[in-house]
C-alpha positions in Angstrom: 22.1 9.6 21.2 20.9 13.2 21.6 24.1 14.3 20.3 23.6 12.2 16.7 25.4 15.0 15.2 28.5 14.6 16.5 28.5 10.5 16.7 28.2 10.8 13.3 31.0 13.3 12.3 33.3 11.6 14.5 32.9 8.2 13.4 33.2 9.7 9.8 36.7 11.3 10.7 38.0 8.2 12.7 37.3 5.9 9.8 39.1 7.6 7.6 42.1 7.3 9.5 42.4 3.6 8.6 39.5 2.7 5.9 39.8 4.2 2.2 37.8 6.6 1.1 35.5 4.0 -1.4 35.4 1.4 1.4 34.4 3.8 3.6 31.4 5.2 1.4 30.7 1.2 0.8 30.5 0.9 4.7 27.9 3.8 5.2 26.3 2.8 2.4 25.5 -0.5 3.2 24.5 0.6 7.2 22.1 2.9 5.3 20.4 0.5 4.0 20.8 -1.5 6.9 18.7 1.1 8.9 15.6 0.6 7.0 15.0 -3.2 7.9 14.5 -6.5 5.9 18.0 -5.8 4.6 20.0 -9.5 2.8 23.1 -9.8 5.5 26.2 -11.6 4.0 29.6 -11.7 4.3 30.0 -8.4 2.7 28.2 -6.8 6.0 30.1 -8.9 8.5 33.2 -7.8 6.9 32.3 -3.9 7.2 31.1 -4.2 10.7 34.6 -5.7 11.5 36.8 -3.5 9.5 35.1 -0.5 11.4 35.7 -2.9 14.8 39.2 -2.5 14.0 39.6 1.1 13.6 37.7 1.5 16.8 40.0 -0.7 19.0 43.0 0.7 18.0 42.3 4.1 18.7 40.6 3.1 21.7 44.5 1.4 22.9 46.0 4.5 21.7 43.9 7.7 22.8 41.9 6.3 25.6 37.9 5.3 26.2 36.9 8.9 25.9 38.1 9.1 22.3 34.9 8.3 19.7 33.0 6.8 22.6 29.8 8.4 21.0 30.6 6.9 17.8 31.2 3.7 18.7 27.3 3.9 20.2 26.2 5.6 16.8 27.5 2.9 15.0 26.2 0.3 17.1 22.8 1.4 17.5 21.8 2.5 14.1 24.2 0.6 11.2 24.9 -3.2 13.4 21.3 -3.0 14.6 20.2 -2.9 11.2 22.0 -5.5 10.4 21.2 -7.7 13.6 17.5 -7.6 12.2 18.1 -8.5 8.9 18.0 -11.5 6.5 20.9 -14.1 7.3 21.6 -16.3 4.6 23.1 -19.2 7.0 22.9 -19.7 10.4 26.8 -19.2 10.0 26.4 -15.9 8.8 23.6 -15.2 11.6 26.3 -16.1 14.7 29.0 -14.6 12.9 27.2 -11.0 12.8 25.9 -11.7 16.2 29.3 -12.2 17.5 30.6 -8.9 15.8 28.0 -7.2 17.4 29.0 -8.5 20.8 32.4 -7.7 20.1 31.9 -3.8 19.6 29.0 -4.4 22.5 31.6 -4.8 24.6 33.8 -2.4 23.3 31.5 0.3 24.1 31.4 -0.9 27.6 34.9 -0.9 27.7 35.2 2.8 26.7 32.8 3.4 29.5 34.7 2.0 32.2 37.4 3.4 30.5 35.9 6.8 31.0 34.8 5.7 34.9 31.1 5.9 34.0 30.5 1.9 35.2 26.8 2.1 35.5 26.9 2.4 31.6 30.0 -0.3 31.3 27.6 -2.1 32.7 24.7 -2.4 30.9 26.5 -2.6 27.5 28.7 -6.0 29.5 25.2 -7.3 29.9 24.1 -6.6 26.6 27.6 -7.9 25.0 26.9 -11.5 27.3 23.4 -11.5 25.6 24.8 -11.2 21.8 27.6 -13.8 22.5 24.9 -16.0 23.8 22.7 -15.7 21.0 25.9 -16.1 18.9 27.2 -19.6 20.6 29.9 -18.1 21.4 30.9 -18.8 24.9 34.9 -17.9 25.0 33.5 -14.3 24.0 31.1 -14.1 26.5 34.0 -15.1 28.4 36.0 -12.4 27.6 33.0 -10.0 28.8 32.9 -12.1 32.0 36.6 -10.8 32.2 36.3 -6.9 31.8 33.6 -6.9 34.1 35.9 -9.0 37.0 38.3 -6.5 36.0 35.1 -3.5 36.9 34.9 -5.0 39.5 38.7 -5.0 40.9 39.5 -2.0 40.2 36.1 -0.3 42.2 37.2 -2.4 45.3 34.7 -5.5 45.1 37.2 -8.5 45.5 34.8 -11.7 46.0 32.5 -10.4 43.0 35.6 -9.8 40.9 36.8 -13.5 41.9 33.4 -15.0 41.3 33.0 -13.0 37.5 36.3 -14.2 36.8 35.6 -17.8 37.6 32.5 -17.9 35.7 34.8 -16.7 32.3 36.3 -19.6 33.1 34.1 -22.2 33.6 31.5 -20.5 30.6 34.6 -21.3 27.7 36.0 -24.3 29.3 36.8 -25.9 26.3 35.8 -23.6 23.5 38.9 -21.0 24.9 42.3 -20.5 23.4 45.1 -20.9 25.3 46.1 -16.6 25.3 41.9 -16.3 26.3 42.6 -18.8 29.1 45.3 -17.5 30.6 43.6 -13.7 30.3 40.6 -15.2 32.2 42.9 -16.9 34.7 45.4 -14.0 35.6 42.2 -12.3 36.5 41.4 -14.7 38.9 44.5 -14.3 40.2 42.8 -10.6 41.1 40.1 -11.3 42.8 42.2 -14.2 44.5 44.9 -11.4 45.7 41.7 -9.0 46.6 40.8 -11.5 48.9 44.1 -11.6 51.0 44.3 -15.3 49.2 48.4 -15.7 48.7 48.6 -19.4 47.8 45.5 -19.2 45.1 47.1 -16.2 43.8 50.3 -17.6 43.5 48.9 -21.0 41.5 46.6 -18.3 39.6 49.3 -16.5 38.3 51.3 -19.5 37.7 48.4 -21.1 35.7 47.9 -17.9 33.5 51.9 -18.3 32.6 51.7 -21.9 31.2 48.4 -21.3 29.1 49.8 -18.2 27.8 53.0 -20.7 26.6 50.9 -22.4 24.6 49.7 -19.6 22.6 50.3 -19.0 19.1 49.2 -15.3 18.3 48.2 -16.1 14.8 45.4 -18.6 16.4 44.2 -16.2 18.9 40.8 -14.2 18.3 40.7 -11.0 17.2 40.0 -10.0 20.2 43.0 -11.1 22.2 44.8 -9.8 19.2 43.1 -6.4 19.3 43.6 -6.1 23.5 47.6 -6.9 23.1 47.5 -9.3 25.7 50.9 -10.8 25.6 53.3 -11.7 28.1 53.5 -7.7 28.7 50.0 -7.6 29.9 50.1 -10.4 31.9 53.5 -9.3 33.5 50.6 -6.0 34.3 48.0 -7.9 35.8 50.4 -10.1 37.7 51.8 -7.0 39.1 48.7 -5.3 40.4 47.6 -8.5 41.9 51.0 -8.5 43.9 51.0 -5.5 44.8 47.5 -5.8 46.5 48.8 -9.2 48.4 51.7 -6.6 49.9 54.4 -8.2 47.9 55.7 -4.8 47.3 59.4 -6.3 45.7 58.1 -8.9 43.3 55.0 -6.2 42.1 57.7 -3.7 41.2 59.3 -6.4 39.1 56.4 -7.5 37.1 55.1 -3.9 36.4 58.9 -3.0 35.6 59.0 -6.1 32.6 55.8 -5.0 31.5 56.6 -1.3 31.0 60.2 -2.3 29.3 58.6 -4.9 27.0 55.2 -2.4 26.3 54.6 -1.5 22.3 53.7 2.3 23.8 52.7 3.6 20.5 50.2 0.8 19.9 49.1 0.5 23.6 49.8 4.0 25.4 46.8 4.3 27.8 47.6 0.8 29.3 51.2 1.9 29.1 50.2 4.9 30.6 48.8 3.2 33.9 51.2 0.5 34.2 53.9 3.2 34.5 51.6 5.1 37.2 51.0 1.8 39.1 54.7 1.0 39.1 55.5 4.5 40.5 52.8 4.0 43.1 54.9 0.5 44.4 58.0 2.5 44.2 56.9 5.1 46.2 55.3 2.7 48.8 58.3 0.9 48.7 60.5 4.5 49.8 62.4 5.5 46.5 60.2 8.8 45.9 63.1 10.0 43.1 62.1 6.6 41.0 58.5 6.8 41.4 58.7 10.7 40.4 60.7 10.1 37.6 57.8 7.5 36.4 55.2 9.5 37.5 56.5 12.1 35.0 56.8 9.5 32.5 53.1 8.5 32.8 52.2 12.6 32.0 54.1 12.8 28.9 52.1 9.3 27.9 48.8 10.3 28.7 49.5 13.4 26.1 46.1 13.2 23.8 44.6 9.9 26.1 41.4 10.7 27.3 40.6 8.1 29.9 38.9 8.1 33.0 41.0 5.8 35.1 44.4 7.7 33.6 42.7 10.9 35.8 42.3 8.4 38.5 46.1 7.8 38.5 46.6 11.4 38.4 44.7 12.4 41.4 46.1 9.1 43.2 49.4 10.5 42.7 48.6 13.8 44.0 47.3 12.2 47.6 50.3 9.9 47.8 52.7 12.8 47.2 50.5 15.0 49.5 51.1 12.2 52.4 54.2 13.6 52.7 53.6 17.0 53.7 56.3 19.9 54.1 58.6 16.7 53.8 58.3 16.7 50.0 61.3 17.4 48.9 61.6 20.4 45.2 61.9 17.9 42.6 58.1 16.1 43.7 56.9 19.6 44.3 57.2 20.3 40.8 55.8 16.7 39.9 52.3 17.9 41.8 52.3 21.2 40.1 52.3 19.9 36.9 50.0 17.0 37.8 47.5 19.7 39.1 47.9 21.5 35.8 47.4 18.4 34.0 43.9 17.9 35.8 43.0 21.2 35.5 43.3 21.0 31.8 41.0 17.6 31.9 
């Protein structure tokens, strides 16, 4: 918040990219007014704190948690909590801005584990859990329960990735789409595989596969929509969750359908890791020229992504390929050169 300035002018510049130039000005406008409390909140308001919503999660699949992470948190702390204390003129209206705000809540976390600062993810999950709450929204505090299962995973804490996973769960049993379901059971399937667990893995992932048949996209919330989770990002999951069971074959598999099925314009930084991860089996599994060529792959992705865990791939790289000592043959040489440029650069 100390740097306001630049919040601000960022948020201005990234809205532009996708909201007109009068809906825009109608946007700050009404957040203005928002500020100075005792404000009428309709559907006009709801409407502008979702169009902005929009523009933020789709630059935050293309460029990465780093990008407008400040003015997602301007935003959110000056024009939605404006709006948050305002005069609701339904109770319909009052969840419906409450569940916006949990929605971009949790956004902001998401950029901060995005950009490895999890004390921060944190604290904006807990705050996103609290708004869903207050909104009756369960499958969206759900969907918080999820990111922070997935936290959790990815820093190494298996039984409290499991347990955050099965509270998503059992918090939107019955209020959860079938797409939300299966995102909240693949991730099970996580914590069950970080637990050595084969057999609840395996009807984990199996689970997540028929709810996700069920789906109709058109039905899903707008967050599913927004996150792209598809049979691509389960194939992802599914993929990291056998590769930590050691099932090196049918991990290279899954990430290999998820990277060939990926919309990598629309979803680059997750296309971006999923290319690094499957290098990382391939590599493990021997064939250094594939996971190289892959490797490379994931650099010319993470061109303009600014994300925390993509550097976290980068230097995972460099310690895999530095495993191999003189024995590393010119053509991976020249793969860790450029990756230590790349890192030098970030």
């Amino acid at each position: 918040m100390e740097r306001r300035a630049f919040g601000l002018t960022a948020l201005y510049s990234l809205a532009a990219l996708a909201v007109p130039l009068d809906s825009w000005q109608e946007i700050a406008d009404r957040g203005q007014r928002a500020q100075d409390g005792g404000t009428a909140v309709g559907r006009r308001e709801i409407d502008a704190v979702r169009d902005m919503l929009a523009v933020f999660s789709t630059a935050d699949e293309r460029f990465g948690g780093g990008n407008a992470r400040l003015a997602v948190v301007q935003y959110l702390t000056s024009d939605v909590a404006g709006y948050l204390q305002g005069n609701f003129a339904s109770d319909h209206d009052r969840r419906a801005m409450f569940s916006a705000a949990a929605e971009l809540t949790y956004l902001a976390g998401w950029k901060a584990f995005d950009s490895s600062l999890h004390g921060v993810a944190q604290r904006y999950y807990l705050q996103s859990l609290r708004l869903a709450n207050e909104a009756d929204d369960r499958a969206l505090a759900g969907f918080t329960l999820r990111a922070m299962a997935h936290q959790a995973v990815d820093l190494g804490n298996g039984p409290e990735a499991l347990q955050l996973a099965s509270s998503a769960l059992e918090w939107s049993r019955g209020r959860a789409t079938p797409a939300a379901t299966a995102l909240f059971t693949v991730l099970a399937a996580r914590g069950h595989a970080a637990t050595s667990d084969r057999v609840r893995t395996s009807a984990a992932l199996k689970a997540a596969e028929a709810h996700l048949a069920k789906a109709s996209p058109d039905d899903e919330p707008a967050w599913i929509q927004a996150s792209g989770f598809t049979e691509t990002s389960l194939a992802s999951q599914a993929g990291q969750a056998l590769r930590d069971l050691g099932d090196l074959p049918a991990a290279e598999t899954q990430l290999r359908r998820s990277v060939t099925t990926r919309n990598t314009e629309a979803y680059r930084r997750i296309h971006t890791l999923t290319l690094a991860n499957l290098a990382d089996v391939q590599c493990a599994r021997g064939r250094l020229r594939e996971a190289t060529e892959n490797w490379n792959n994931a650099l010319d992705s993470m061109a303009g992504v600014r994300s925390g865990r993509a550097t976290l791939a980068v230097r995972n790289m460099r310690s895999r390929l530095s495993s191999f000592g003189p024995r590393l043959p010119p053509f991976a040489k020249r793969l860790d050169e450029r990756a230590a440029g790349f890192l030098t650069t970030t």
